[in-house]
C-alpha positions in Angstrom: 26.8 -30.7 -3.1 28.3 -27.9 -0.3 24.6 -26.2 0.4 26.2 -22.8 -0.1 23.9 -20.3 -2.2 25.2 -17.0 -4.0 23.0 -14.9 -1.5 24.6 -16.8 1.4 28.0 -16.2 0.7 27.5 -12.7 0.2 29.0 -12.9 -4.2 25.9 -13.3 -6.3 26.5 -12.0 -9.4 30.2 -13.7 -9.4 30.7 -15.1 -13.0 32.4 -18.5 -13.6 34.8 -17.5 -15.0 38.0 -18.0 -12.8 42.0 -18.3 -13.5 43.3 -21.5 -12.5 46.8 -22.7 -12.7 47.6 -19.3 -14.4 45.2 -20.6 -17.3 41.7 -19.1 -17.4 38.7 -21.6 -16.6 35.4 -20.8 -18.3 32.6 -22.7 -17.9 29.1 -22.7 -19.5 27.0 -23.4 -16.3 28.6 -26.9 -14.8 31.7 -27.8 -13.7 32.6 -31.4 -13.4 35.7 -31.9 -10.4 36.7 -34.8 -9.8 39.3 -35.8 -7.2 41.9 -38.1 -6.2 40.8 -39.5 -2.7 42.0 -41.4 -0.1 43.3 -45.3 -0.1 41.5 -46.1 3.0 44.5 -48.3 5.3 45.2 -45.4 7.9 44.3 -42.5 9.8 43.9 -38.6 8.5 46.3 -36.2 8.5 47.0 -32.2 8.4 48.2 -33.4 4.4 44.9 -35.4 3.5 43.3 -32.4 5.1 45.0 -29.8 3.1 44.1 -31.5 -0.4 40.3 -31.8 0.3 40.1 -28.7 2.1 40.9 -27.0 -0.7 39.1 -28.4 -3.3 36.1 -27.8 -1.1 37.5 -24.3 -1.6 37.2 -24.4 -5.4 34.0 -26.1 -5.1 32.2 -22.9 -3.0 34.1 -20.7 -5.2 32.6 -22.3 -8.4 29.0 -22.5 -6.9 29.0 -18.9 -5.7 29.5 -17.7 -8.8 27.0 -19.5 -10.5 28.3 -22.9 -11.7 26.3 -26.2 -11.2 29.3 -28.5 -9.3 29.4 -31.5 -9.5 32.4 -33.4 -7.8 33.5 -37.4 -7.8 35.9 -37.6 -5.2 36.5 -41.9 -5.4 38.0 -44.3 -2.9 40.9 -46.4 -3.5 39.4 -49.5 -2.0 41.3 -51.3 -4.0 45.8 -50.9 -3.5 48.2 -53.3 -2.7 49.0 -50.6 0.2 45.5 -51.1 1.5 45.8 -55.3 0.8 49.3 -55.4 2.5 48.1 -53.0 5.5 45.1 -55.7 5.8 47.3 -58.4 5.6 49.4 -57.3 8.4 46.6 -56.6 10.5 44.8 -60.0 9.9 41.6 -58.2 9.0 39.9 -58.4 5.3 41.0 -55.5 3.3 37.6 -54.4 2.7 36.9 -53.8 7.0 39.6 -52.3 7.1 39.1 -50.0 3.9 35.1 -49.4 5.2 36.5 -48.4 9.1 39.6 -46.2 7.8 37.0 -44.5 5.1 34.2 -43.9 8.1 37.6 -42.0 10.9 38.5 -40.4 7.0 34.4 -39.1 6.7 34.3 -38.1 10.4 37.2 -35.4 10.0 35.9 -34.0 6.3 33.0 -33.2 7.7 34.3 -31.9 11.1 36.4 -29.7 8.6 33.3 -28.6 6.8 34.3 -30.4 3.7 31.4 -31.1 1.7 30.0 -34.5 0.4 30.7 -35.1 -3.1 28.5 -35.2 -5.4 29.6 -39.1 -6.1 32.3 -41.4 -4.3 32.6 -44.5 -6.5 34.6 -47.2 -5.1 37.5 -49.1 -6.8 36.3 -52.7 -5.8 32.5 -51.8 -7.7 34.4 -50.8 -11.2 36.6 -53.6 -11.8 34.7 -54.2 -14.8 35.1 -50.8 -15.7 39.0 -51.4 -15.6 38.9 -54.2 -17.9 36.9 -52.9 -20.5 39.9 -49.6 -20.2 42.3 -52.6 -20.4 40.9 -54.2 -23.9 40.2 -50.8 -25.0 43.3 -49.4 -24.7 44.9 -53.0 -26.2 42.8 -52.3 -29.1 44.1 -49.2 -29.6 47.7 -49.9 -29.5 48.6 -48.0 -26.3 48.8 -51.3 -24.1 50.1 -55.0 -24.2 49.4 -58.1 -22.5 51.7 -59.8 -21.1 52.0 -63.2 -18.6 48.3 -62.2 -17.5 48.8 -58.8 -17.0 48.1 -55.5 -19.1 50.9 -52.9 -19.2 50.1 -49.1 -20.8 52.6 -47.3 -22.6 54.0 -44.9 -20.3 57.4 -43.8 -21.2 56.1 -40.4 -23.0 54.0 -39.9 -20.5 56.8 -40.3 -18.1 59.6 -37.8 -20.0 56.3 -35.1 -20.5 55.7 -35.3 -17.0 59.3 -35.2 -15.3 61.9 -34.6 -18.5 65.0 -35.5 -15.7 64.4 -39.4 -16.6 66.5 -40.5 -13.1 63.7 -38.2 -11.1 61.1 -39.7 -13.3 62.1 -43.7 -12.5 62.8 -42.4 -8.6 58.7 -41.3 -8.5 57.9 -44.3 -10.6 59.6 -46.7 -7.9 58.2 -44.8 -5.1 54.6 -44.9 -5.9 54.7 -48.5 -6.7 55.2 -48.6 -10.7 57.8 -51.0 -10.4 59.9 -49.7 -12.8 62.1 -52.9 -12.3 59.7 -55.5 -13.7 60.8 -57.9 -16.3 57.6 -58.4 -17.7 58.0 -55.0 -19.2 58.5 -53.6 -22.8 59.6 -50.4 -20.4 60.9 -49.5 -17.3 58.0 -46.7 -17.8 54.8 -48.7 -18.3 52.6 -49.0 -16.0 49.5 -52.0 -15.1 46.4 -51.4 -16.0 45.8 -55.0 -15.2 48.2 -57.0 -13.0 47.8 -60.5 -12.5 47.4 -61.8 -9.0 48.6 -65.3 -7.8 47.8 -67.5 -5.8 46.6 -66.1 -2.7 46.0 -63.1 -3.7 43.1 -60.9 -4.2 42.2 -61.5 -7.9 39.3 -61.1 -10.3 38.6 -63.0 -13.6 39.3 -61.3 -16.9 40.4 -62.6 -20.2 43.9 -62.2 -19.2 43.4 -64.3 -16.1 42.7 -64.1 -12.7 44.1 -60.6 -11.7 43.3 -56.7 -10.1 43.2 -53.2 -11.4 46.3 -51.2 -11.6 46.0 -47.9 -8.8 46.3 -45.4 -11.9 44.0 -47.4 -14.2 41.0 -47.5 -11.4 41.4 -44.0 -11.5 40.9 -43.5 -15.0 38.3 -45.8 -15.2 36.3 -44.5 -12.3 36.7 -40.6 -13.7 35.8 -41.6 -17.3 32.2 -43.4 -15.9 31.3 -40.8 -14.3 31.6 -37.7 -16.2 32.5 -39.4 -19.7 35.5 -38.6 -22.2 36.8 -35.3 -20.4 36.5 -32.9 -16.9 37.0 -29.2 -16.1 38.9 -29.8 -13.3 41.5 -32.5 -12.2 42.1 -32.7 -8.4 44.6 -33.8 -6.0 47.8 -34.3 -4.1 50.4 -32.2 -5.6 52.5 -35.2 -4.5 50.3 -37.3 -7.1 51.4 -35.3 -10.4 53.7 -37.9 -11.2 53.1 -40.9 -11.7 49.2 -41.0 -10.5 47.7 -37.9 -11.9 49.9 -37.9 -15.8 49.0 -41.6 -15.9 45.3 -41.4 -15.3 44.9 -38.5 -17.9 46.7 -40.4 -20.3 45.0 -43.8 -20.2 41.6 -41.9 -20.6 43.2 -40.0 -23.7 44.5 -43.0 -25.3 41.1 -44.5 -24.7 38.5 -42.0 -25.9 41.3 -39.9 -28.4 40.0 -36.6 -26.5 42.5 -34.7 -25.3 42.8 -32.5 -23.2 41.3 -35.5 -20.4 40.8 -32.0 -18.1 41.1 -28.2 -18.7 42.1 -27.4 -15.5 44.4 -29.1 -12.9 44.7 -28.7 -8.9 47.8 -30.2 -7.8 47.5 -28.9 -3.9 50.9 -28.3 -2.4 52.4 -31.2 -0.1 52.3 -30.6 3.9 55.8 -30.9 5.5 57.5 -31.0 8.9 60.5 -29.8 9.4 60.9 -30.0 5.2 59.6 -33.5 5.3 56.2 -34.8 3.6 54.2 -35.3 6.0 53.7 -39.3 5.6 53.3 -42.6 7.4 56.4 -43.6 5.9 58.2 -40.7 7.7 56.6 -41.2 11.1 56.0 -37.5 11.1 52.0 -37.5 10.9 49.9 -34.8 12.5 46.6 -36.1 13.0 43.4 -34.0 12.1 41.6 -35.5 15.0 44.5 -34.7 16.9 44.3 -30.8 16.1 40.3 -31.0 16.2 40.7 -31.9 19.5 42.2 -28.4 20.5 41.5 -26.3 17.8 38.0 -25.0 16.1 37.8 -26.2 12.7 37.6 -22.7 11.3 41.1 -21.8 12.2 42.5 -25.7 10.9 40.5 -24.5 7.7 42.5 -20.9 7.5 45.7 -22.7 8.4 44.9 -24.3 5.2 44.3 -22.1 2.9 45.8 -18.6 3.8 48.9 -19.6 1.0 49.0 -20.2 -2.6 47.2 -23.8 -3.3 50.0 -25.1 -5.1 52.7 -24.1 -2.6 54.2 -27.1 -0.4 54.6 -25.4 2.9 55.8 -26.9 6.6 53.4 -27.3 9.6 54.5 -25.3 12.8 51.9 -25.6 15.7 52.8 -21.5 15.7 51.0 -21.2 12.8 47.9 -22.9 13.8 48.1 -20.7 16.9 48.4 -17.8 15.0 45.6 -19.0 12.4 43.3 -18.9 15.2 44.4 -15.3 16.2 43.2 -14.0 12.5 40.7 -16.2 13.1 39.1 -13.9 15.7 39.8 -10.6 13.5 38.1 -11.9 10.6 34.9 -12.6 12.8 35.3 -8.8 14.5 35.5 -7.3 10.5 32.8 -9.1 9.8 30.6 -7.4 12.8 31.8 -4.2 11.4 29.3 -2.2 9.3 30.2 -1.3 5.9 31.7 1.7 4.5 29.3 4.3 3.2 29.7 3.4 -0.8 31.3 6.1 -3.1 29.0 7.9 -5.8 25.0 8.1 -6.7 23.3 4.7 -5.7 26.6 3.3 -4.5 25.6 0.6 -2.3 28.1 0.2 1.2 30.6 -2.6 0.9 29.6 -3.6 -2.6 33.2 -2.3 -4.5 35.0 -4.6 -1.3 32.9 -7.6 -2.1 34.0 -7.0 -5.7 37.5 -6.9 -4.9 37.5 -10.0 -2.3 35.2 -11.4 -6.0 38.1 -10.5 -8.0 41.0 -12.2 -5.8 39.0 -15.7 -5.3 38.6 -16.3 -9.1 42.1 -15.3 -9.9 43.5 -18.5 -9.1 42.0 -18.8 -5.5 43.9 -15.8 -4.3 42.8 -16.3 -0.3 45.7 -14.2 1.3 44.7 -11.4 -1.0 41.1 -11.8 0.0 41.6 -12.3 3.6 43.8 -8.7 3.5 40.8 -7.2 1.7 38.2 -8.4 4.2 40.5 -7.4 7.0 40.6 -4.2 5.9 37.0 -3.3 4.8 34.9 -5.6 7.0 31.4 -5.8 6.7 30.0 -7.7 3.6 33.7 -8.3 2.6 34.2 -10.0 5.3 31.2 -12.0 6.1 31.4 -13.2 1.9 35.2 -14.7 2.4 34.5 -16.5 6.0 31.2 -18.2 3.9 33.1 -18.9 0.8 35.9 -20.4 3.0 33.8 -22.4 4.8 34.9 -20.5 7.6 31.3 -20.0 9.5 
């Protein structure tokens, strides 16, 4: 999917085998990624950026080192965020959805984020979502209820955030509607809803109705690569409710469990120690900082942190991103140090350490420092596996 051989990056030879979370990731030749996308209603930001950015990241990191990637990154075409933005705009939720998904494709690529390998689409696995529904009524883990189909969630809820005030605060938030009388528990969550009059609404043997946002998820993750995934992707600010839901609904269904080995919950972009969010007023536009900046430095912006750290945007730092920027592309016109011992080969022990930092939990800063230091094939691997050049 990211056109990025082992000889082009400079690492052939890298295993994959990587550390991820702190828990070690093998993998016997594929690894199936699949990642929370966008709900197409507005424009991209530097937070939307920082998510896919870096599990492009993960995704060069995997490939280099041997593994046949395959990601599923899906749209949420399908949101009552999305249906109410359309509403308010007098323009079918589906134009709108298909326009905000093209300005959304436009900056990923500008970014030098690759295609995935598959983007399925909410609104084309409805059926999909019913057949999770009836499953997961089948196997106990879900009721029906005035036309709509509610999963279990309260465990899921207590395992995810154990402070049960926090947990009903996310739930609220992120549209779980915690509030709703039609529940057994504040806690459960739709995997269908039922839609009335006037509102978007598909049939199903519960009624006219829509898939719930977690649900689609599910659905779309467990059509695509089946009962389980090496790696689960997205928004750190998505652990709770989205990501623990969708996980738990496919585990209920199919009784495997773990639903992924590995997670990637990417830290949350801030300004001035808010989330960067419509919601806040506080967005800083990709197209925006594209618009003055090379994509390369947005890129190392990005990534030159921890990937699960939450961090704030200062236009400072994009400034001096762009500084490093330029070192990293003067190491890399360095030659390499003459290697050590008989048949030593120059530069190959620094592209083994700058090896060595990437697959221990995508350890970029300790990379960059490395190529910094040694230039040369060091150098010239990270800025390829970074998608820097």
């Amino acid at each position: 999917m990211i056109g990025l051989s082992s000889d082009e990056a400079g690492v052939s030879g890298l295993a994959p085998v990587m550390r991820l979370g702190g828990r070690l990731l093998p993998l016997a030749g594929r690894a199936r990624v699949y990642a929370c996308g966008i709900t197409p209603y507005d424009v991209t930001h530097l937070g939307h950026a920082a998510t896919f950015v870096w599990i492009d990241a993960l995704c060069r990191v995997l490939q280099a080192g041997g593994a046949e990637v395959i990601m599923s990154r899906n749209v949420t075409d399908v949101d009552d965020v999305l249906l109410a933005a359309a509403s308010k705009a007098g323009e079918p939720y589906d134009e709108l959805a298909a326009i905000q998904q093209f300005y959304f494709d436009r900056d990923m690529a500008e970014l030098g984020v690759g295609r995935p390998a598959s983007e399925p689409r909410a609104h084309a696995y409805v059926g999909q979502v019913i057949a999770l529904a009836a499953g997961l009524l089948a196997q106990g883990a879900a009721y029906e209820r005035d036309g709509g189909v509610y999963f279990r969630g309260r465990d899921v809820a207590l395992r995810a955030v154990p402070d049960e005030t926090a947990a009903l605060r996310l739930a609220a938030e992120y549209g779980d509607r915690p509030d709703d009388p039609r529940k057994d528990d504040p806690f459960d969550v739709p995997v269908w809803q039922h839609s009335g009059k006037g509102e978007l609404a598909w049939e199903s043997p519960w009624g006219p109705g829509r898939p719930g946002w977690h649900a689609e998820c599910s659905a779309m993750a467990l059509h695509t690569f089946g009962p389980a995934l090496d790696v689960q992707a997205g928004g750190g600010d998505l652990r709770f409710p989205h990501h623990a839901h969708q996980a738990a609904m496919a585990e209920a269904f199919t009784g495997v469990r773990p639903f992924a080995r590995g997670r990637m919950s990417v830290g949350v972009v801030r300004v001035s120690g808010m989330k960067m969010a419509k919601s806040t007023g506080n967005l800083v536009l990709v197209s925006d900082l594209l618009a003055s900046y090379p994509a390369a430095a947005i890129r190392l912006l990005i990534l030159d942190r921890r990937w699960d750290q939450d961090w704030d945007y200062e236009a400072a730092g994009l400034e001096a991103a762009a500084a490093r920027l330029e070192r990293l592309h003067a190491a890399a016109g360095r030659p390499d140090r003459a290697g050590s011992g008989q048949g030593a080969v120059p530069g190959q022990g620094a592209v083994a350490a700058v090896r060595a930092a990437l697959a221990d939990d995508l350890d970029v800063p300790a990379a960059l420092r490395i190529a910094e230091a040694e230039g040369g094939s060091a150098a010239r691997a990270v800025g390829s596996l970074l998608g820097l050049w």
